[in-house]
C-alpha positions, 0 to 999 in steps of 0.5 A: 852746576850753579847755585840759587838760593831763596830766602823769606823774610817779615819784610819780603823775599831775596833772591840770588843765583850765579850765571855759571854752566860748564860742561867740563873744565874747558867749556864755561859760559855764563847763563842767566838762571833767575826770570821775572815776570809781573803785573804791576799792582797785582802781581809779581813771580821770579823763578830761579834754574838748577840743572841741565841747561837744555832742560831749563831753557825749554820750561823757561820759553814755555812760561814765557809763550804761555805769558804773552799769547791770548789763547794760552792766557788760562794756563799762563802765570800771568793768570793763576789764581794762586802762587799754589796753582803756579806752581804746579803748573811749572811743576807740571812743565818741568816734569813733562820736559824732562820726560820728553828730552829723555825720550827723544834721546832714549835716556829715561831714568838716567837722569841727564836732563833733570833740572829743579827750580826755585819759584818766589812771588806774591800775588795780590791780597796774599802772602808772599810765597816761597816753593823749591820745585823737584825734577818730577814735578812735586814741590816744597814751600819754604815755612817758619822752619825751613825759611830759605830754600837753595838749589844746585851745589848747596853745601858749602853756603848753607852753614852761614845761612843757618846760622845768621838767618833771622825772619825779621833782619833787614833787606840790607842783612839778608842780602849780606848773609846771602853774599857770605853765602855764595863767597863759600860756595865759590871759594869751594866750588869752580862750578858756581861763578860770578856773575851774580845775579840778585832781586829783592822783591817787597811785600806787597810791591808787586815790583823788584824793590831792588835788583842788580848783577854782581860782576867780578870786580864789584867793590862791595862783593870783594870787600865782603869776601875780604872781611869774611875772612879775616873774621874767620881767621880772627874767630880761629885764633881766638878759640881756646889753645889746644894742649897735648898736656890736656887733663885726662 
């Protein structure tokens, strides 16, 4: 399993995706989920990867062929017209993937080798754009009222999100809502795992405003977790006493 989440904001987009794959308890590795391709000035698109891992690889080495060979440039990323128009198209790769690995291994509507993926970006002279794209190719675009999309295992880490969203809090807050976010899902979940990988993309950049890889013994990850919660427990006690004595 794994966990990314995407988030809009007035100033831009945060992105953030664990690295974990298991195929059981006793087959752990780590993968990167979170690609970025751009054009200085002009564009700027990151795609982030839930699902099997096979699956995700094989739309992953697409996108990249059609990224860099000239006579495939008029269905690359590097080309479209619109972030609309790139999303269908990963839309387009992902369902055709998924429905040839299902064939090949005669397991159509089983759904083993489904995947989904968080598509972000901006292309010059519009606005930066947000899509959860389904396993069969349909798509999502994140809004005024759903300003954050999660793939993979989200329940744990979207209560925080919910609650500590504002469309026009700093890059800085964002990214230590998301972090709370994933500390949830981690102490809950042994499928999502560090490291984390993290991309903070600007309006009108065209270029990570900021990226790094958050590993197990990062200071500032621990300390957040850490004070997370001490703050729960601190919220906890301050709750009113319950009485079995209470008024009827």
């Amino acid at each position: 399993m794994t966990y990314c989440v995407g988030m809009v904001l007035d100033k831009g987009l945060v992105l953030m995706s664990d690295t974990r794959t298991n195929s059981g308890v006793d087959n752990i590795s780590v993968f990167r989920k979170m690609f970025t391709w751009s054009v200085p000035g002009e564009r700027i698109i990151s795609v982030m990867t839930a699902g099997n891992l096979a699956t995700t690889q094989a739309v992953i080495s697409l996108l990249e062929e059609r990224s860099k060979a000239p006579e495939d440039r008029q269905n690359g990323l590097l080309d479209m017209p619109t972030m609309f128009q790139v999303a269908v198209e990963i839309g387009k790769i992902l369902r055709e993937t998924i429905a040839s690995t299902q064939d090949d291994n005669g397991t159509r509507g089983k759904g083993r080798f489904t995947a989904s993926i968080i598509l972000a970006g901006q292309i010059n002279g519009m606005e930066p754009r947000l899509f959860m794209i389904y396993p069969e190719g349909n798509f999502i675009e994140a809004s005024f009222d759903t300003p954050f999309i999660q793939i993979g295992e989200t329940k744990y880490g979207r209560p925080i999100l919910l609650r500590g969203y504002d469309r026009n809090m700093s890059f800085e807050d964002a990214v230590k809502l998301i972090m709370v976010s994933f500390d949830s899902t981690l102490k809950a979940n042994l499928s999502v795992g560090l490291p984390l990988d993290l991309m903070v993309i600007g309006r009108d950049d065209f270029a990570p405003l900021h990226e790094r890889r958050i590993e197990s013994s990062d200071p500032y990850f621990d300390a957040i977790s850490n004070s997370w919660s001490e703050a729960l427990r601190a919220a906890f006690h301050s709750l009113p006493d319950y009485s079995f004595d209470q008024p009827k």
